[in-house]
PDB file of N, CA, C and O in Angstrom:
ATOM      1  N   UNK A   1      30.340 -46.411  17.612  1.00  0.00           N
ATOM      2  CA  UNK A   1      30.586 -47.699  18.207  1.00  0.00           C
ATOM      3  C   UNK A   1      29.322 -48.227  18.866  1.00  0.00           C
ATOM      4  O   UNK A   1      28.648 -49.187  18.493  1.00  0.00           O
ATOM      5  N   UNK A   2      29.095 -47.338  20.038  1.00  0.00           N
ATOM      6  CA  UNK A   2      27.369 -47.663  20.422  1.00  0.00           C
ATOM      7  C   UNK A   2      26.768 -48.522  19.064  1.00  0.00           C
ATOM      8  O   UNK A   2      26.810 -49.729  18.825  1.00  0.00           O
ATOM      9  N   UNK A   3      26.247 -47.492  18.353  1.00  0.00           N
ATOM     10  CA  UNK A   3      24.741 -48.150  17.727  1.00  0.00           C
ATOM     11  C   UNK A   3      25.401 -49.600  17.173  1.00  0.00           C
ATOM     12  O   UNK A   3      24.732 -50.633  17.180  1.00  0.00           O
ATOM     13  N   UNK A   4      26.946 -49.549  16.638  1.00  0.00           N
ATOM     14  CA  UNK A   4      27.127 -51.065  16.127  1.00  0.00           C
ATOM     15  C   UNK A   4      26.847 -52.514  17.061  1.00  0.00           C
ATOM     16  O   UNK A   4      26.811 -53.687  16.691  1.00  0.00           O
ATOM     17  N   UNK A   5      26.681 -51.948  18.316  1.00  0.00           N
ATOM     18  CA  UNK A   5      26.628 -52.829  19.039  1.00  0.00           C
ATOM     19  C   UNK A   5      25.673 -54.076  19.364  1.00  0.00           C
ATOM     20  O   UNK A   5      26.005 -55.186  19.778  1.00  0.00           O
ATOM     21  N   UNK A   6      24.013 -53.441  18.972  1.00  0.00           N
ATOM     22  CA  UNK A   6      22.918 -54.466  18.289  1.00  0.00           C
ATOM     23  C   UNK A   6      22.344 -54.901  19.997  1.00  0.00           C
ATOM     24  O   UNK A   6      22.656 -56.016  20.414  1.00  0.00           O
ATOM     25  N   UNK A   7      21.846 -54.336  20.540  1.00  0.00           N
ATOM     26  CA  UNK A   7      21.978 -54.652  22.409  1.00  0.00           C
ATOM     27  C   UNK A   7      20.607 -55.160  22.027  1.00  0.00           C
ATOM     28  O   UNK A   7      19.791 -54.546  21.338  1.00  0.00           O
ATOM     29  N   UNK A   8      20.422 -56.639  22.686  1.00  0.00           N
ATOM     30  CA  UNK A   8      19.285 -57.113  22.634  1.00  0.00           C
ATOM     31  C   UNK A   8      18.117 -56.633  23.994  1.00  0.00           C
ATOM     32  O   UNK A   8      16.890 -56.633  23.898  1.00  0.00           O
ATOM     33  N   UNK A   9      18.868 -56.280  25.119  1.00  0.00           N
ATOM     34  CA  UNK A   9      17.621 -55.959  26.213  1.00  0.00           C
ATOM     35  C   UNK A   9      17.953 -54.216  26.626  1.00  0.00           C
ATOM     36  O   UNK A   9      18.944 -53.548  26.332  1.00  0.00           O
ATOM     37  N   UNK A  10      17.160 -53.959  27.129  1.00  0.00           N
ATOM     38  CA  UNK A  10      17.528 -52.778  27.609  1.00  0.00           C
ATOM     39  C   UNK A  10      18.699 -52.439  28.911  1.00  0.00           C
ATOM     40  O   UNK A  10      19.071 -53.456  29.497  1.00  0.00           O
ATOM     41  N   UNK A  11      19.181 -51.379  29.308  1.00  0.00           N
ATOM     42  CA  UNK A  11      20.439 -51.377  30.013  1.00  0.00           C
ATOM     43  C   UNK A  11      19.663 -50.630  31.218  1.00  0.00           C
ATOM     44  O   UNK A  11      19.091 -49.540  31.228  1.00  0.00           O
ATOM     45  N   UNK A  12      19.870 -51.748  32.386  1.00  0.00           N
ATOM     46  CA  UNK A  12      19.280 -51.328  33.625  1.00  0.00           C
ATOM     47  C   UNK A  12      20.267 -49.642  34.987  1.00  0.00           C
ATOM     48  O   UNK A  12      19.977 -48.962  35.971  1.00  0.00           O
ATOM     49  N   UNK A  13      21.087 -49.788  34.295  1.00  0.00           N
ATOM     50  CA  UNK A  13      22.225 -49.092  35.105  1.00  0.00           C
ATOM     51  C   UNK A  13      23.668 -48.463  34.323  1.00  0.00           C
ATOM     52  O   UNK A  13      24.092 -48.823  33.225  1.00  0.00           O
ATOM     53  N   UNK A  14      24.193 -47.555  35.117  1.00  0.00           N
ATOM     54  CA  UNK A  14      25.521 -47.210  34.276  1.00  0.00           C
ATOM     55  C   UNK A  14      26.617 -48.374  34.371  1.00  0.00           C
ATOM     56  O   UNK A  14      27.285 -48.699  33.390  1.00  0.00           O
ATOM     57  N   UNK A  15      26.741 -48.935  35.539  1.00  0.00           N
ATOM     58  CA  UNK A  15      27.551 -50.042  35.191  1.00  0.00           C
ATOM     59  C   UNK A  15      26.984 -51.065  34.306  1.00  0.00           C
ATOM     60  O   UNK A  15      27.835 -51.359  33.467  1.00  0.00           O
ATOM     61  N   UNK A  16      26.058 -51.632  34.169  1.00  0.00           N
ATOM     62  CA  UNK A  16      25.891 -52.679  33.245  1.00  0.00           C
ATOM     63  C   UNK A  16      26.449 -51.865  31.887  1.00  0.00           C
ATOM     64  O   UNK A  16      27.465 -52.285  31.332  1.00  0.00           O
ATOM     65  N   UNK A  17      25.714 -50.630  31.351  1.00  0.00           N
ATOM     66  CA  UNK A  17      26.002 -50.375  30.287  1.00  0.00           C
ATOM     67  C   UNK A  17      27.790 -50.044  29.784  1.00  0.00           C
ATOM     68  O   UNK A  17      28.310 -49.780  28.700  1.00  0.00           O
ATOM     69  N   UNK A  18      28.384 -50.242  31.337  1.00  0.00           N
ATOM     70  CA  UNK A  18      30.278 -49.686  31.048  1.00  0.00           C
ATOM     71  C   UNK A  18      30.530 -51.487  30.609  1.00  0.00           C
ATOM     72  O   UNK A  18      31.374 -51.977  29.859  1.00  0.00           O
ATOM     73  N   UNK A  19      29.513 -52.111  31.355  1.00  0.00           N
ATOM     74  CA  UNK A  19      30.422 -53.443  31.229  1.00  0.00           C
ATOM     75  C   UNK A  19      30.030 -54.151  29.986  1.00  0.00           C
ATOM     76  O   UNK A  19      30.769 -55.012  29.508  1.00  0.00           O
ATOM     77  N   UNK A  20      28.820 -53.803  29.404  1.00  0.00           N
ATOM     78  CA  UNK A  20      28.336 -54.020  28.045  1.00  0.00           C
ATOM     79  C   UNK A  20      29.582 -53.459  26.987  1.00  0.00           C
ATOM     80  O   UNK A  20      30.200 -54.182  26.206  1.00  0.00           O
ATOM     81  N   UNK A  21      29.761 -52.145  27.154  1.00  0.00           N
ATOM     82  CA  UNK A  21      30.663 -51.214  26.248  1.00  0.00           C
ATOM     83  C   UNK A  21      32.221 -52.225  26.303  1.00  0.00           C
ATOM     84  O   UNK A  21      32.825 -52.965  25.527  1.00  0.00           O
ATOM     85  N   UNK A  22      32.374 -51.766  27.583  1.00  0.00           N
ATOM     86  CA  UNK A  22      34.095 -52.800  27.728  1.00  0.00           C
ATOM     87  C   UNK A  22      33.799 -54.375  26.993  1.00  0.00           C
ATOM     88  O   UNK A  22      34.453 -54.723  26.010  1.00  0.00           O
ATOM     89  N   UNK A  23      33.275 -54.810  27.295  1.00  0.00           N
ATOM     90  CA  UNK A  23      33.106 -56.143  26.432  1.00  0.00           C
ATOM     91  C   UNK A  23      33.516 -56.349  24.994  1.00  0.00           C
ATOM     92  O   UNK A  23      34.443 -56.929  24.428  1.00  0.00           O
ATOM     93  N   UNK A  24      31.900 -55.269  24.425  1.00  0.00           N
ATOM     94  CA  UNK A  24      32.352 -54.817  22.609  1.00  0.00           C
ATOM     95  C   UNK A  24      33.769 -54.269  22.210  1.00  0.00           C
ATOM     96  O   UNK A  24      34.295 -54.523  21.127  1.00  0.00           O
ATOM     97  N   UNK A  25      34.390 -53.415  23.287  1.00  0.00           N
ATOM     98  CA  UNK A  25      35.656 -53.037  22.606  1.00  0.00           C
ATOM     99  C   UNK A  25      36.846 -54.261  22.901  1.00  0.00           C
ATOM    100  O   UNK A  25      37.853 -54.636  22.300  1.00  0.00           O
ATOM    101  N   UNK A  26      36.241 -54.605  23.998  1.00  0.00           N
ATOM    102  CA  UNK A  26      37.480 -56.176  23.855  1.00  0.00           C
ATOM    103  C   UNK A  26      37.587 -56.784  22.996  1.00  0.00           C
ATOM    104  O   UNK A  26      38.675 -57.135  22.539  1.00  0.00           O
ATOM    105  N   UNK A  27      36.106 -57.179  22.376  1.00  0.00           N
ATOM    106  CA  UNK A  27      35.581 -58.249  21.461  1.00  0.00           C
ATOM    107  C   UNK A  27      36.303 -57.366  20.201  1.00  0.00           C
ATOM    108  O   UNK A  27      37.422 -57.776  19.896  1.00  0.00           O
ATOM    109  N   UNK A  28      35.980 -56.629  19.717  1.00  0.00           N
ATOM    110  CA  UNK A  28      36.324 -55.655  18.679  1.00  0.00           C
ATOM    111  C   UNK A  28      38.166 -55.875  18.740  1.00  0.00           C
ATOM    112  O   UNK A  28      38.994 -56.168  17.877  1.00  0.00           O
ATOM    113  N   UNK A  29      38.225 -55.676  19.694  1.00  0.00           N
ATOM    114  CA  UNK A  29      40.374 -55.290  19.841  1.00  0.00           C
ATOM    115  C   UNK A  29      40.739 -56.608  19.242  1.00  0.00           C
ATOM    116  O   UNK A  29      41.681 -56.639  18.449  1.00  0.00           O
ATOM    117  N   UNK A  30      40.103 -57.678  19.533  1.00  0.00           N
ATOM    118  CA  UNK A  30      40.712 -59.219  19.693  1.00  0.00           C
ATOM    119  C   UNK A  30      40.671 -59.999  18.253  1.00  0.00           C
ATOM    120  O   UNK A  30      41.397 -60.902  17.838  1.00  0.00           O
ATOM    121  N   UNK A  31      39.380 -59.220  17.537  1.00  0.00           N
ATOM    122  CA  UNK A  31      39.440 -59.155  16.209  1.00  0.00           C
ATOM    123  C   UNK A  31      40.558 -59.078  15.459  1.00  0.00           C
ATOM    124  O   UNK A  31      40.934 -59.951  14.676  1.00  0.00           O
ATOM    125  N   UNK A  32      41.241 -57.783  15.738  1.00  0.00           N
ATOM    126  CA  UNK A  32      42.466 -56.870  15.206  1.00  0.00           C
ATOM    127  C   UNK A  32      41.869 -56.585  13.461  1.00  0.00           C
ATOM    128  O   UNK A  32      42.542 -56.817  12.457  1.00  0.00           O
ATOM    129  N   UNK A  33      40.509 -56.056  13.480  1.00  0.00           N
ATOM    130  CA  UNK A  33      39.988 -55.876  12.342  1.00  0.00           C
ATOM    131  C   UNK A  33      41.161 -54.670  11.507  1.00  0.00           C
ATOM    132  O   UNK A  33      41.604 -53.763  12.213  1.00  0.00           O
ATOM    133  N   UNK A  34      41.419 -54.715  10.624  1.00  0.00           N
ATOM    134  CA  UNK A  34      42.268 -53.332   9.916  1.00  0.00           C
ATOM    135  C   UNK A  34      41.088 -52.479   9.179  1.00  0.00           C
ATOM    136  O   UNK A  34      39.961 -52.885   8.895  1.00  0.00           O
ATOM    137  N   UNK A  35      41.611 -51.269   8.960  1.00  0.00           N
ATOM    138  CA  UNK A  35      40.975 -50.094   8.539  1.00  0.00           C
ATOM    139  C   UNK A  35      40.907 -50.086   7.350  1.00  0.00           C
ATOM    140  O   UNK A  35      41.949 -49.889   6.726  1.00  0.00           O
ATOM    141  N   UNK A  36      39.399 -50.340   6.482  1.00  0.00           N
ATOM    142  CA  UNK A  36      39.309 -50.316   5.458  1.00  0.00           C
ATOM    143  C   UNK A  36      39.142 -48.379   4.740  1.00  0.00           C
ATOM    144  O   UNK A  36      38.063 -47.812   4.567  1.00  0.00           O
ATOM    145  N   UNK A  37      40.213 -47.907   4.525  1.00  0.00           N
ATOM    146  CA  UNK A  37      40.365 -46.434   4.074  1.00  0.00           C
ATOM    147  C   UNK A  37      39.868 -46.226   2.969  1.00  0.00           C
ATOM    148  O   UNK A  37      40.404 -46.789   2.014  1.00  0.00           O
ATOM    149  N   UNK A  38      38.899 -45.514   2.769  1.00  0.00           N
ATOM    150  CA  UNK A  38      38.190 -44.896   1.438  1.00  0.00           C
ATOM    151  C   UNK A  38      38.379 -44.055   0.799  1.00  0.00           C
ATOM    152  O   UNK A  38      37.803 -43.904  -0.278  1.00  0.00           O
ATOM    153  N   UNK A  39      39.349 -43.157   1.328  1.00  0.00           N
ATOM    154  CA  UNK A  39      39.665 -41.910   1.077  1.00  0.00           C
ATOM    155  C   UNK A  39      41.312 -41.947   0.698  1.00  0.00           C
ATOM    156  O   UNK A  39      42.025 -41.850   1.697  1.00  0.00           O
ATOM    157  N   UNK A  40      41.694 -42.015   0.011  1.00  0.00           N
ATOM    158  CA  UNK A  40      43.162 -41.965  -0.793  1.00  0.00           C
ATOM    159  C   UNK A  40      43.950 -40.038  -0.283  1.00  0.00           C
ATOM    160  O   UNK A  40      43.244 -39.040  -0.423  1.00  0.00           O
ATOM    161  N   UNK A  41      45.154 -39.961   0.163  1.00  0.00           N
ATOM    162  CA  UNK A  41      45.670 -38.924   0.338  1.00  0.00           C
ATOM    163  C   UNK A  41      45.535 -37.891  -0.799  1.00  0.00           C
ATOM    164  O   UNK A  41      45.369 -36.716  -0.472  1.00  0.00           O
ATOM    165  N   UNK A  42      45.578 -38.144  -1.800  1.00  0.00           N
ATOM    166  CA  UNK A  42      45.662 -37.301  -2.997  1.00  0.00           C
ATOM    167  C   UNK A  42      43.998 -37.156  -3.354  1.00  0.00           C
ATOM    168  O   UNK A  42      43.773 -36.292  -4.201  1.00  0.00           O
ATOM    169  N   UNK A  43      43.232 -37.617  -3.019  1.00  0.00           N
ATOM    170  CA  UNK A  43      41.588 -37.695  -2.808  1.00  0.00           C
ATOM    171  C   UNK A  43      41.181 -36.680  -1.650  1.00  0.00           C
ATOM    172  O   UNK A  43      40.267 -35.865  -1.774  1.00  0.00           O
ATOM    173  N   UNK A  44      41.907 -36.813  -0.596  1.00  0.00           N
ATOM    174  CA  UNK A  44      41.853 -35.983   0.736  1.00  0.00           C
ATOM    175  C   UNK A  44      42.279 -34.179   0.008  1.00  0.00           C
ATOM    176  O   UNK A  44      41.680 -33.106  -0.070  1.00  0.00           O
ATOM    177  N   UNK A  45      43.307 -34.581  -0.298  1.00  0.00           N
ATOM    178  CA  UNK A  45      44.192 -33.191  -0.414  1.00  0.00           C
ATOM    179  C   UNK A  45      42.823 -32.477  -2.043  1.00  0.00           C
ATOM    180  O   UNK A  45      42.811 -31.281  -2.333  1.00  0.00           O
ATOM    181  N   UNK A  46      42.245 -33.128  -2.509  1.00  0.00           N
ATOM    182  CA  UNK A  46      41.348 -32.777  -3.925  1.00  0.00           C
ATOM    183  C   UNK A  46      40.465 -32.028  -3.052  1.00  0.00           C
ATOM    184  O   UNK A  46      40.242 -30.818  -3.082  1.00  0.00           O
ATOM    185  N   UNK A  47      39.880 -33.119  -2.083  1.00  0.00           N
ATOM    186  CA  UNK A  47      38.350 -32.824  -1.991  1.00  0.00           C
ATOM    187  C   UNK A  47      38.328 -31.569  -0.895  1.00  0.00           C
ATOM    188  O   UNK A  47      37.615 -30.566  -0.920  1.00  0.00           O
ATOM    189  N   UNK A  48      39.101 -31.862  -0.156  1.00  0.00           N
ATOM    190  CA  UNK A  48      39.371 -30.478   1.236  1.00  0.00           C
ATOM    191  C   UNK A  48      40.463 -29.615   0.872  1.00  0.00           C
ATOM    192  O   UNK A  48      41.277 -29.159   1.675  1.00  0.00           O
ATOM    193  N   UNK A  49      40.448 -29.393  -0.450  1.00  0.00           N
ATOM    194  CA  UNK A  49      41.619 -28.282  -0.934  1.00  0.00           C
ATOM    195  C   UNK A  49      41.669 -26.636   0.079  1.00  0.00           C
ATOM    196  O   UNK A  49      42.674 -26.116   0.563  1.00  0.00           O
ATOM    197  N   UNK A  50      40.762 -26.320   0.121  1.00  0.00           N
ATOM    198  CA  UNK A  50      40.553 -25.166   1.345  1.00  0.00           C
ATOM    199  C   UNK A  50      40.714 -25.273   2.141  1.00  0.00           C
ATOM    200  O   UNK A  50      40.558 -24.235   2.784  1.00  0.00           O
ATOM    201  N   UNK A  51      41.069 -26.242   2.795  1.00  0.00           N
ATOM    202  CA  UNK A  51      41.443 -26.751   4.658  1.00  0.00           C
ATOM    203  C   UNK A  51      42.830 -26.388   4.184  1.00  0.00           C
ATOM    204  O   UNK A  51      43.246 -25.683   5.103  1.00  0.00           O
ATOM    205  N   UNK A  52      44.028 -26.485   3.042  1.00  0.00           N
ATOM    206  CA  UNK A  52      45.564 -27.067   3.149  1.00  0.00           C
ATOM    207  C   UNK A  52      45.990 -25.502   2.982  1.00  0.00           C
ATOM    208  O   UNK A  52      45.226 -24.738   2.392  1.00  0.00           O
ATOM    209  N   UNK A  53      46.899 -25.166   3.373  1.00  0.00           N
ATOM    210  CA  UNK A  53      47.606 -23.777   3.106  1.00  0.00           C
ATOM    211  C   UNK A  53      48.172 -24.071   1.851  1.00  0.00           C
ATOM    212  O   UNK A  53      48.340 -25.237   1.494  1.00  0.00           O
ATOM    213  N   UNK A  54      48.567 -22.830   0.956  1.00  0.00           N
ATOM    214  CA  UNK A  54      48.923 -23.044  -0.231  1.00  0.00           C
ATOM    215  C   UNK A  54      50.220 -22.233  -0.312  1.00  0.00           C
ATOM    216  O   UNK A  54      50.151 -21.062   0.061  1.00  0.00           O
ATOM    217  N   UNK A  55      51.386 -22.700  -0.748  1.00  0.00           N
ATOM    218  CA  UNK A  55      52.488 -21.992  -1.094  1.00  0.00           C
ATOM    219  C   UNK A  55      52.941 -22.348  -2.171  1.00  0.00           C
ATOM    220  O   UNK A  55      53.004 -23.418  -2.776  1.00  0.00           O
ATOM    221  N   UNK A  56      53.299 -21.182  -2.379  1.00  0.00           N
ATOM    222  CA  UNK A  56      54.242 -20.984  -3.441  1.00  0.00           C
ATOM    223  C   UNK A  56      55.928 -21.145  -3.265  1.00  0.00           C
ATOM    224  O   UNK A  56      56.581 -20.905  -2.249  1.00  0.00           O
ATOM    225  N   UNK A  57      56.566 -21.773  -4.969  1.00  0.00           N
ATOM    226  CA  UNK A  57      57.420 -22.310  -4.605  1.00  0.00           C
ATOM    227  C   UNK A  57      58.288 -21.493  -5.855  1.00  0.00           C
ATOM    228  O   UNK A  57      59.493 -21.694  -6.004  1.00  0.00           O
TER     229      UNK A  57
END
């Protein structure tokens, strides 16, 4: 989230930088952008086959 943020000056303090952050995620929420998913369940379950327990049926 940081680096998307594009901060034109430098951040003098921890509050400026909370109130910089809270801003972008407002700005971001108000969007209501949706989740562009790249990864298909049956793509998930292919590619990380060793993460899933396997049973037999």
């Amino acid at each position: 989230m940081l680096f998307n943020m594009r901060l034109t000056q430098r951040i003098p303090d921890k509050d400026h930088l909370r109130r910089e952050v809270e801003t972008n995620i407002n700005t971001r929420n108000a969007k209501a952008t949706s989740v562009n998913w790249r990864f298909t369940s049956q793509d998930d379950r292919r590619k990380l086959a060793r993460l899933y327990p396997r049973f037999s049926t």
